[in-house]
Phi, psi and omega in degrees: 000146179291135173301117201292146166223129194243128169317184143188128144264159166217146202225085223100213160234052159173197208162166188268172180217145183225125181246085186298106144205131173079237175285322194310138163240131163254155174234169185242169121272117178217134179233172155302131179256238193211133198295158032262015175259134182251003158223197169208133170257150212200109189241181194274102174338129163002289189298320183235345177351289189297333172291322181275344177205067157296356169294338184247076200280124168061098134174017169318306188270359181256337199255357181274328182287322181311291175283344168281343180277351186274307195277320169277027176263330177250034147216010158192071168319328181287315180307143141237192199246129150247165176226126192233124196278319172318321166259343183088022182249135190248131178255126165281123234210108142298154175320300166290357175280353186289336181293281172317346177290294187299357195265307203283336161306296198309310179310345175134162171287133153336114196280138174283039159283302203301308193318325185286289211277346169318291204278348160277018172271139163259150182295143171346313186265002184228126186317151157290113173290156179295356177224027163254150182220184156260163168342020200324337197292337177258005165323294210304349169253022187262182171253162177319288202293009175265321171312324218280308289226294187294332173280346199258311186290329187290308261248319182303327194266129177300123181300117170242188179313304174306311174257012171272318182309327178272321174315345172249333161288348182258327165062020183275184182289301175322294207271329145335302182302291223274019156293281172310352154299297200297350193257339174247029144328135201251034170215312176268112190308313186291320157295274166357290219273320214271341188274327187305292216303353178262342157262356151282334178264000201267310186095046158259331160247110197327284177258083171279350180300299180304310173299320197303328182320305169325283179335282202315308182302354188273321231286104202240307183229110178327036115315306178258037162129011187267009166292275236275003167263351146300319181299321199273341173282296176311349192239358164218096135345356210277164187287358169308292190264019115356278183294342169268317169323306171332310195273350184264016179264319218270328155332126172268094168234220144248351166306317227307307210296283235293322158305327195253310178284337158302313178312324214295315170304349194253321195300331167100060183249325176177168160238178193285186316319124157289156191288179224232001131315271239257010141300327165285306163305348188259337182280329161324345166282354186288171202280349209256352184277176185240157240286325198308319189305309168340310184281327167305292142011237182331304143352295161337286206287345166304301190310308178308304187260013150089033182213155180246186173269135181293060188268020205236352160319136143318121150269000000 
């Protein structure tokens, strides 16, 4: 048999593991955790293991020891390993973590809710699809120390949409702070929107109309939050954020058409499709026209909704 040999790239706060023989390759994932672990490596689960390397066909527990005993003899020579074939997780266990290991053992083995929403992360280094979320379903069968565990490895993690969602299904003092935190994100609209609107069911935020208003005037590419801040306008209407759609049609972005046909709509002016005037006035408003149009445009959609521009609103 060929001598296996294993890789660690790094990237971040995590990186791939390339698990070698011969041509074969399994590949791994691992980011950094949170004690008593100090990284977790994430391999192909029990259930397909075998579908996915049929050369290591039945043999799932000899190449996950291979590697985990590979990655700490060349990154934590002190750590060992545990391994659970069922989820695909190699846990890495520092020297000093063993004590706090041992505490946590006598409290009971990881209940499989934690285990479960574990092996459905996706790693750090690697995207999400649009229609992956994590496990939220399994908060609720978890243990106290296992939320605080999952609030400390999300926290770790640049916050999205995704991790606001488990963060508000966990509801702790912990996972509150990494709400609010998370609602003055200093690059993303959308986290900042999906952390308000999770302290508004919470009763954590008073005035979500002003902040949602901000948002909206921020609103730079549909990318970064203008689904769920049209969504969260149509659903609190009031004239604060009335008036910041106004000022995001008169933005030259690419947000402007889409703000300005929600306007037209909350205003009772028509619903879409709109009639081929006020389609027309709205593409004149793209980002790509030129100022005259524009301005004429926007001149227009004042008149239809019966509003002026605001200039003196906060952004």
């Amino acid at each position: 048999m060929t001598t296996p040999t294993v890789d660690i790239t790094t990237s971040g706060r995590g990186g791939t593991i390339y698990y070698r023989e011969g041509r074969n390759v399994a590949v791994f994932g691992w980011e950094f955790a949170v004690p008593p672990a100090i990284a977790l490596l994430f391999g192909q689960n029990a259930q397909v293991w075998d579908r996915a390397y049929p050369w290591a066909a039945g043999r799932q527990a000899e190449v996950f020891g291979c590697v985990g005993a590979e990655v700490a003899r060349q990154k934590a020579p002190e750590a060992r390993f545990e391994v659970d074939l069922d989820t695909g997780i190699i846990s890495l266990i520092g020297r000093s973590s063993r004590k706090r290991t041992a505490a946590a053992r006598a409290r009971g083995r990881p209940t499989p809710a934690f285990k479960r929403f574990l092996s459905g992360m996706v790693p750090v280094w690697e995207e999400w699809r649009d229609d992956q979320t994590y496990d939220v379903s399994a908060i609720a069968n978890m243990t106290a120390g296992e939320r605080e565990q999952i609030v400390s490895l999300l926290t770790s993690r640049d916050v999205t949409w995704r991790e606001v969602e488990v963060l508000a299904a966990i509801a702790t003092p912990a996972a509150r702070a990494a709400l609010e935190a998370a609602s003055s994100h200093h690059l993303s609209i959308d986290t900042r929107l999906a952390a308000a609107e999770a302290l508004y069911r919470q009763k954590g935020m008073a005035d979500l109309d002003a902040f949602l208003a901000r948002q909206i005037r921020n609103l730079d590419r549909p990318a970064n939050g203008l689904k769920r801040a049209l969504s969260l306008a149509e659903r609190h209407p009031s004239d604060v954020v009335k008036r910041a759609l106004l000022w995001a049609s008169y933005n030259c972005t690419e947000c402007a058409l889409h703000c300005a046909s929600l306007l037209l709509r909350l205003a009772g002016v028509g619903k879409e499709p709109f009639d081929e005037t006020v389609q027309g006035m709205l593409r004149r408003l793209g980002l790509h026209n030129s100022d005259f149009d524009r301005k004429a445009a926007f001149e227009e959609l004042c008149r239809v909704v019966n509003m002026n521009l605001d200039h003196e609103a906060p952004c």
